[in-house]
C-alpha beads as a LAMMPS data file, in Angstrom:
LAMMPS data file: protein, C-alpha beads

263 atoms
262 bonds

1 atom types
1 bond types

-500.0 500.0 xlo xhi
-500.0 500.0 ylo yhi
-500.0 500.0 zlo zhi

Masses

1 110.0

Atoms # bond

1 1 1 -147.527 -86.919 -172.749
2 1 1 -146.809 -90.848 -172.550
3 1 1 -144.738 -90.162 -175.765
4 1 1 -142.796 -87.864 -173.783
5 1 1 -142.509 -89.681 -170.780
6 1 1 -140.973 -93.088 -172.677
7 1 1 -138.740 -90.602 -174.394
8 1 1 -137.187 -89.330 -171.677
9 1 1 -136.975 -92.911 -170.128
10 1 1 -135.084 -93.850 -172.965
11 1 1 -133.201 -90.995 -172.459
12 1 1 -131.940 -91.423 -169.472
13 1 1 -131.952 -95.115 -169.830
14 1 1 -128.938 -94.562 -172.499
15 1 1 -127.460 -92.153 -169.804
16 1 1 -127.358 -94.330 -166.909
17 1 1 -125.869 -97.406 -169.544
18 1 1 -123.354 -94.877 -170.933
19 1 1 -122.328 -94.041 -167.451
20 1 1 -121.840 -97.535 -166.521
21 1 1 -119.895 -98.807 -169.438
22 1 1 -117.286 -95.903 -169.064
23 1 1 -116.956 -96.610 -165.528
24 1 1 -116.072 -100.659 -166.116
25 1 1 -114.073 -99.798 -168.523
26 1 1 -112.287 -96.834 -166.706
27 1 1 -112.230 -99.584 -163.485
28 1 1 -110.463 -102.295 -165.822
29 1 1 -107.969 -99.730 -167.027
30 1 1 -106.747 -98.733 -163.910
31 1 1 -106.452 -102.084 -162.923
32 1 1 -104.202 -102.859 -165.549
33 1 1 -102.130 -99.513 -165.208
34 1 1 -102.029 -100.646 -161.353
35 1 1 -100.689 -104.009 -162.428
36 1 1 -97.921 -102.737 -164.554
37 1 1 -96.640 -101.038 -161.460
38 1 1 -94.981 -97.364 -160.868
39 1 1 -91.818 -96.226 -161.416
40 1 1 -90.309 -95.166 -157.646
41 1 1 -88.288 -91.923 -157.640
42 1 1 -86.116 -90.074 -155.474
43 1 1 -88.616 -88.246 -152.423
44 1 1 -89.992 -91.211 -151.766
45 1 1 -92.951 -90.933 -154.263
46 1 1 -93.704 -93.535 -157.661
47 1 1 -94.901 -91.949 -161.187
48 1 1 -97.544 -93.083 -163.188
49 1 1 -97.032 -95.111 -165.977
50 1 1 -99.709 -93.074 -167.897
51 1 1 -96.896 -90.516 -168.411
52 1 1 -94.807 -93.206 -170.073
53 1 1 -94.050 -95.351 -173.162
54 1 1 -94.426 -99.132 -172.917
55 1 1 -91.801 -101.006 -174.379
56 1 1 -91.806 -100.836 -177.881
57 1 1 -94.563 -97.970 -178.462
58 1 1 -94.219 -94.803 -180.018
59 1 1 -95.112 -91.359 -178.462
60 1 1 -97.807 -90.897 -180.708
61 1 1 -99.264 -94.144 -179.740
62 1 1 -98.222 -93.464 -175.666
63 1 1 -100.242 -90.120 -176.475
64 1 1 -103.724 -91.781 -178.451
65 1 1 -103.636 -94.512 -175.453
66 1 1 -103.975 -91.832 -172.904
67 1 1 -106.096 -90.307 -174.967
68 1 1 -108.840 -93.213 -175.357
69 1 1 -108.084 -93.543 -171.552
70 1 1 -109.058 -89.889 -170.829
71 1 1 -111.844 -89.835 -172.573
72 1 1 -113.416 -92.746 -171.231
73 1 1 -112.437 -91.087 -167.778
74 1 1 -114.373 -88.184 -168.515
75 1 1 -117.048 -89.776 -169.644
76 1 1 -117.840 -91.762 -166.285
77 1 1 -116.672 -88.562 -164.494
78 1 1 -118.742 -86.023 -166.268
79 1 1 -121.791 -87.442 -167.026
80 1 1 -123.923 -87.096 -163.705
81 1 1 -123.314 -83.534 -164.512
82 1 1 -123.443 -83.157 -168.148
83 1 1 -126.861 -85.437 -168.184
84 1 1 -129.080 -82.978 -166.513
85 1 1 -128.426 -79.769 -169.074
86 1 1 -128.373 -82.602 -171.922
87 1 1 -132.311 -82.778 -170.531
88 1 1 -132.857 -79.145 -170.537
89 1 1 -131.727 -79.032 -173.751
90 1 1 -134.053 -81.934 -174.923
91 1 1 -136.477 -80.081 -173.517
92 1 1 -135.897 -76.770 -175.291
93 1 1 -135.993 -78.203 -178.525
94 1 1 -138.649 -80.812 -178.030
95 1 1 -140.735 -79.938 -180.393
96 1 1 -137.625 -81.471 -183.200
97 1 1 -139.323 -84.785 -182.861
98 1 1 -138.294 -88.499 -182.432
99 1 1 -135.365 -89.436 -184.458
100 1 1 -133.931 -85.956 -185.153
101 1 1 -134.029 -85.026 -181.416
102 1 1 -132.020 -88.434 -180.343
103 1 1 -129.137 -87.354 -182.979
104 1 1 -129.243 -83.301 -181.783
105 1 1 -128.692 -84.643 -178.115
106 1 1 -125.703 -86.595 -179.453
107 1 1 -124.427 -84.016 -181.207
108 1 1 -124.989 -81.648 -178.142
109 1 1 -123.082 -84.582 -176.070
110 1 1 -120.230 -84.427 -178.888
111 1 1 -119.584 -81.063 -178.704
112 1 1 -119.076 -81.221 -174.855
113 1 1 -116.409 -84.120 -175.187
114 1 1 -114.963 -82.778 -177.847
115 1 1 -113.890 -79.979 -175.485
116 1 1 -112.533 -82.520 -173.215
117 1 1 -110.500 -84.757 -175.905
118 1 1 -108.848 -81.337 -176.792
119 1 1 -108.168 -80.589 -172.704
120 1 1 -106.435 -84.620 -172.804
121 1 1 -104.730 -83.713 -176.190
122 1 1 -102.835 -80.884 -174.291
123 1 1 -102.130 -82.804 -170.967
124 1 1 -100.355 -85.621 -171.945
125 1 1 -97.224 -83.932 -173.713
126 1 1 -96.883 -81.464 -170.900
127 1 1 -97.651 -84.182 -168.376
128 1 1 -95.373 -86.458 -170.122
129 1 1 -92.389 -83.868 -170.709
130 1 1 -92.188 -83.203 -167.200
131 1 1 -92.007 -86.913 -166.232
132 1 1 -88.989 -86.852 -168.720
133 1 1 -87.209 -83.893 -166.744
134 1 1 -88.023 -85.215 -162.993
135 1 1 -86.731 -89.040 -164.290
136 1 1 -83.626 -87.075 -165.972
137 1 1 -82.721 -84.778 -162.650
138 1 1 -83.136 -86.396 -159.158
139 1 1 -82.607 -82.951 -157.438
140 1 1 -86.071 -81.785 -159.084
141 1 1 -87.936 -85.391 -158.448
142 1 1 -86.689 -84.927 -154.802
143 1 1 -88.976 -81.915 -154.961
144 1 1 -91.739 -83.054 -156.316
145 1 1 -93.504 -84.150 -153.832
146 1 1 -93.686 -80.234 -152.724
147 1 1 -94.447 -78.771 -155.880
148 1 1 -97.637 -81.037 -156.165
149 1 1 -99.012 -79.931 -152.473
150 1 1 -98.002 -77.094 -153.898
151 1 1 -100.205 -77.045 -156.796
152 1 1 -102.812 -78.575 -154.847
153 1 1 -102.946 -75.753 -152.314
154 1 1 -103.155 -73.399 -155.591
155 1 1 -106.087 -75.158 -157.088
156 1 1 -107.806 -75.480 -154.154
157 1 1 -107.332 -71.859 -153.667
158 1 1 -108.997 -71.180 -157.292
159 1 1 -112.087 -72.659 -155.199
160 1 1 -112.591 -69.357 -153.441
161 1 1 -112.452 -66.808 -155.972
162 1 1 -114.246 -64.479 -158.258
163 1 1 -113.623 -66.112 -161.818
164 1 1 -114.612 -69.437 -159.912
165 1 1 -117.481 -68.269 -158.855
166 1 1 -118.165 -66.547 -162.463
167 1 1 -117.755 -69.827 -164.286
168 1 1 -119.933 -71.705 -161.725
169 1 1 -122.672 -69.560 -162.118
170 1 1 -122.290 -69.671 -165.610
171 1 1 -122.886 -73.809 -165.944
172 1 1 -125.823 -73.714 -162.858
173 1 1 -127.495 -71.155 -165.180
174 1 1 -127.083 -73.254 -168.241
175 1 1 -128.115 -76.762 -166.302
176 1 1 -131.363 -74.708 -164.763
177 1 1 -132.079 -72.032 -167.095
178 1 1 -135.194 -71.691 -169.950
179 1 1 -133.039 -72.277 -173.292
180 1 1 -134.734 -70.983 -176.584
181 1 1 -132.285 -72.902 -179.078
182 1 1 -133.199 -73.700 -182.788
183 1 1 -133.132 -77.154 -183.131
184 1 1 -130.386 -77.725 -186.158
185 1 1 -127.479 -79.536 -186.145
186 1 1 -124.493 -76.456 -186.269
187 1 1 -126.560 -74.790 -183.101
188 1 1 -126.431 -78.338 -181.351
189 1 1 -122.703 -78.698 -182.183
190 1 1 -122.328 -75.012 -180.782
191 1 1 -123.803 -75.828 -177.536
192 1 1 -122.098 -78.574 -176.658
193 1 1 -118.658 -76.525 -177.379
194 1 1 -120.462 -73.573 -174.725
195 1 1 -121.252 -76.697 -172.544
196 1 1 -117.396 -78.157 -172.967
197 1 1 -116.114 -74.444 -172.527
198 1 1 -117.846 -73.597 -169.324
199 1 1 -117.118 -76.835 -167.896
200 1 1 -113.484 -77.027 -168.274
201 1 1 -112.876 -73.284 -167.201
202 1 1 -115.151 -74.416 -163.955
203 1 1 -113.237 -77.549 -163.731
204 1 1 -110.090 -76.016 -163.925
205 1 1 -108.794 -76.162 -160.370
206 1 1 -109.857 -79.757 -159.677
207 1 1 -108.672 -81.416 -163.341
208 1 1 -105.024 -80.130 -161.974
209 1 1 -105.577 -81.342 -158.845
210 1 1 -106.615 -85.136 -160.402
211 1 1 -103.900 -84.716 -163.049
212 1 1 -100.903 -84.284 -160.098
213 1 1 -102.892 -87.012 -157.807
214 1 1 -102.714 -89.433 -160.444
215 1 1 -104.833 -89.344 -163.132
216 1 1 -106.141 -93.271 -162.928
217 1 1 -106.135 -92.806 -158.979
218 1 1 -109.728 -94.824 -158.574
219 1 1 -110.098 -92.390 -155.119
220 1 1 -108.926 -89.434 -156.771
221 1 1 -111.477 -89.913 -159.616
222 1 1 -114.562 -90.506 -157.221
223 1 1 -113.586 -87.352 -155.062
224 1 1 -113.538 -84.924 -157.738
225 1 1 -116.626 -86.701 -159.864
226 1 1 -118.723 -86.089 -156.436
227 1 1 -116.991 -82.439 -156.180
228 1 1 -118.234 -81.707 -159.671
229 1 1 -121.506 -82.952 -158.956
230 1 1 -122.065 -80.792 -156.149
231 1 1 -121.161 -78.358 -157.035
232 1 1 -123.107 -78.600 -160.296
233 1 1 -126.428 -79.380 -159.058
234 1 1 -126.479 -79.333 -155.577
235 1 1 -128.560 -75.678 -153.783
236 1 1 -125.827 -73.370 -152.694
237 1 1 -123.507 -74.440 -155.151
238 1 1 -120.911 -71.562 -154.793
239 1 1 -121.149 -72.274 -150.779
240 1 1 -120.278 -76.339 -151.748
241 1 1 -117.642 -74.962 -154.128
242 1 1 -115.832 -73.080 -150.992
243 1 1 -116.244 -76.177 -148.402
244 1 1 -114.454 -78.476 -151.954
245 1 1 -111.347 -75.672 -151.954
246 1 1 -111.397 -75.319 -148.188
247 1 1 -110.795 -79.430 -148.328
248 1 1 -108.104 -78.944 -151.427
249 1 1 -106.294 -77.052 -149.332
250 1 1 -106.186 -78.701 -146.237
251 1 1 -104.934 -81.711 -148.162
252 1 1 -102.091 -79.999 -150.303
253 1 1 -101.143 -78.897 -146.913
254 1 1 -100.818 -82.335 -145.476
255 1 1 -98.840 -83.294 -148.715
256 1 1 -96.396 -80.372 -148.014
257 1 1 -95.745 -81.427 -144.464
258 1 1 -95.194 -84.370 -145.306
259 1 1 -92.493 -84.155 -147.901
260 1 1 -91.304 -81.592 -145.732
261 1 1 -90.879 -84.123 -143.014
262 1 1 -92.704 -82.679 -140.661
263 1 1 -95.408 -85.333 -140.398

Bonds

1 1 1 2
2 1 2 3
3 1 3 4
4 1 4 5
5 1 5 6
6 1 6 7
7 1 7 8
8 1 8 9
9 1 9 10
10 1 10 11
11 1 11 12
12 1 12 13
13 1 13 14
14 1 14 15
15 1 15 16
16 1 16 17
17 1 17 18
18 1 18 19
19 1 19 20
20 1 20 21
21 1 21 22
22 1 22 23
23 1 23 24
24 1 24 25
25 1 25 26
26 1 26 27
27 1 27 28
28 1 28 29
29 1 29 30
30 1 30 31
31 1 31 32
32 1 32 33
33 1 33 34
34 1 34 35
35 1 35 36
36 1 36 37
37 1 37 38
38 1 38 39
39 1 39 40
40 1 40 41
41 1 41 42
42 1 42 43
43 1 43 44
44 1 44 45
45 1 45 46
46 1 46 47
47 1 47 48
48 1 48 49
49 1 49 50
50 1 50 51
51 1 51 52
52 1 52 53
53 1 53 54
54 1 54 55
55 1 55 56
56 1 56 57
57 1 57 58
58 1 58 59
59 1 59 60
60 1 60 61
61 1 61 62
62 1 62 63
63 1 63 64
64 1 64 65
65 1 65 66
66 1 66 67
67 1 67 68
68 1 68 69
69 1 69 70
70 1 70 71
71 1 71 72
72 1 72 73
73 1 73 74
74 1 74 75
75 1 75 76
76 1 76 77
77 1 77 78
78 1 78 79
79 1 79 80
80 1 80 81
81 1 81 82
82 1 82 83
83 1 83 84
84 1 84 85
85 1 85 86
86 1 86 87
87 1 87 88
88 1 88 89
89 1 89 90
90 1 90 91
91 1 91 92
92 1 92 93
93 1 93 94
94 1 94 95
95 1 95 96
96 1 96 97
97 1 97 98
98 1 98 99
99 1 99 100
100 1 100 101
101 1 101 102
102 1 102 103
103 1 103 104
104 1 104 105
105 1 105 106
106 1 106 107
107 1 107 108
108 1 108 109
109 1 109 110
110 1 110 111
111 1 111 112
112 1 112 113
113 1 113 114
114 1 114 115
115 1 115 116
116 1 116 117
117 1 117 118
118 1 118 119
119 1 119 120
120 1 120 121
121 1 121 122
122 1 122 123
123 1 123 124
124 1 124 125
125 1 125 126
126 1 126 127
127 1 127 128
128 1 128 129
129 1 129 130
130 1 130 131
131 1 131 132
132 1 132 133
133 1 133 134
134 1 134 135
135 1 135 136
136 1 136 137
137 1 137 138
138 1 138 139
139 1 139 140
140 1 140 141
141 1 141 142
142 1 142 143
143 1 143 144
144 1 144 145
145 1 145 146
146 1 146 147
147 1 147 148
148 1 148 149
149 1 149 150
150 1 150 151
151 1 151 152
152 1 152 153
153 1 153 154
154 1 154 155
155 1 155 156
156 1 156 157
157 1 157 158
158 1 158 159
159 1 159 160
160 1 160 161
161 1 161 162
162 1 162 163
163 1 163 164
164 1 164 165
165 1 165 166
166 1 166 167
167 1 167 168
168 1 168 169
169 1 169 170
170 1 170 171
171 1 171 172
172 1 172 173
173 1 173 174
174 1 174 175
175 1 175 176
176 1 176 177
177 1 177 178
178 1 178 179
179 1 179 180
180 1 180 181
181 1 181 182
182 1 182 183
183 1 183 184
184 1 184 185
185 1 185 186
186 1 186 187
187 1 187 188
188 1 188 189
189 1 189 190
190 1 190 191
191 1 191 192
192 1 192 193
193 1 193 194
194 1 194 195
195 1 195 196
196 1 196 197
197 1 197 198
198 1 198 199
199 1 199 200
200 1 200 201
201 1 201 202
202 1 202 203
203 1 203 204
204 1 204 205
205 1 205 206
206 1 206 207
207 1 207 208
208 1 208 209
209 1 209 210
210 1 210 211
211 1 211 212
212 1 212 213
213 1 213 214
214 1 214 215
215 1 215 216
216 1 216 217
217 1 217 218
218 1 218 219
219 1 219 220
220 1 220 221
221 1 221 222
222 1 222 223
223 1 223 224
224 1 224 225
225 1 225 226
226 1 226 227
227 1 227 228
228 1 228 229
229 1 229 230
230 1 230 231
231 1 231 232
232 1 232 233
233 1 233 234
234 1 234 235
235 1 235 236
236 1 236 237
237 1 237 238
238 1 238 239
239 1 239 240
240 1 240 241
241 1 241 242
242 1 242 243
243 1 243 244
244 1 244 245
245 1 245 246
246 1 246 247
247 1 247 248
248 1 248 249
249 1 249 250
250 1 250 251
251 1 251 252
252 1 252 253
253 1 253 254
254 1 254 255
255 1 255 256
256 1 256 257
257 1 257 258
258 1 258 259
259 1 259 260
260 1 260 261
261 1 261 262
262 1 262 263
């Protein structure tokens, strides 16, 4: 049992240091995107220079930047979620033994992020091809503003629905539930991907809603890492997950008003 105990310790001990080091370093990034400054555009709103190329970069190094930045993102973001179903799978396969258990629960961990990398992988381009058209046509930067309380109002809305509720269910059963999971590396690998899977399509509504915010907005980040969370873990999860989208709305309405003028 004391085995056990200092294993879990350890355990979380690696979480909780994880957890911090992705947040300083997420912190220090956006400090240093913040210093560079935003690019103002017609509406009265600034882009991010995430979306951008700094002087003398390629897009394929623009797109590994954001990439490194994303991940460590999700990382800080993700992890009071992720760590409590990375324990009931420790738990479940138990039994695998001090060192092999340590490198299954990494594996596990990969899986899930790997997931995520390929979720960055397909933002950026988009993200960054429709910088390119607002910065190129003023008429359609001028309605920006609109289109993103637009978006927002549409994500929130996601909050409320059946295949929300599906997916939700599906990662509270998988943090909560008895697993019975050989413990081998390809079955680790596997789970993570289920994790990854479950979490993005859960996810879904709020990513967009960070990714239109700003996606190194420091506020934006904490809302929707304490959203997740909540969500996640919290009792009456799918009653939190209406009160998040009833919030999501509210504020892409604001946003509309506003650019609208009418506030």
């Amino acid at each position: 049992m004391n085995r056990v105990a200092a294993r879990d310790r350890a355990f979380f001990g690696f979480s909780a240091l994880l957890f911090t080091a992705s947040a300083v370093v997420t912190l220090v990034w956006s400090a240093s995107m913040s210093a560079m400054g935003a690019m103002p555009m017609p509406g009265g709103w600034t882009m991010s220079m995430a979306w951008m190329r700094m002087p003398g970069q390629t897009w394929l190094g623009a797109g590994a930047s954001f990439l490194g930045m994303w991940v460590v993102m999700m990382a800080a973001m993700m992890l009071p979620s992720l760590v409590p179903m990375l324990g009931r799978y420790r738990r479940a396969v138990g039994h695998a033994g001090e060192p092999r258990l340590g490198r299954l629960t990494v594996r596990v961990g990969l899986g899930y992020f790997a997931v995520w990398t390929a979720v960055g992988m397909a933002a950026f381009p988009l993200g960054a091809a429709l910088a390119a058209i607002t910065m190129r046509y003023p008429t359609l930067a001028s309605a920006a503003p609109i289109a993103v309380g637009v978006v927002i109002v549409i994500a929130g809305a996601l909050q409320f629905g059946a295949w929300k509720a599906h997916q939700l269910a599906g990662c509270r059963d998988l943090a909560k539930c008895d697993l019975s999971l050989p413990a081998d590396a390809g079955t680790a690998w596997r789970h993570g991907l289920r994790l990854g899977l479950h979490c993005s399509y859960c996810c879904a509504g709020l990513t967009v809603t960070l990714l239109v915010v700003g996606v190194m907005d420091l506020r934006a980040m904490a809302a929707v890492t304490a959203a997740i969370t909540l969500e996640r873990l919290a009792p009456a999860g799918e009653r939190i997950a209406r009160a998040i989208g009833a919030v999501v709305v509210g504020a892409g309405l604001v946003l509309i008003g506003r650019a609208a003028g009418l506030g």
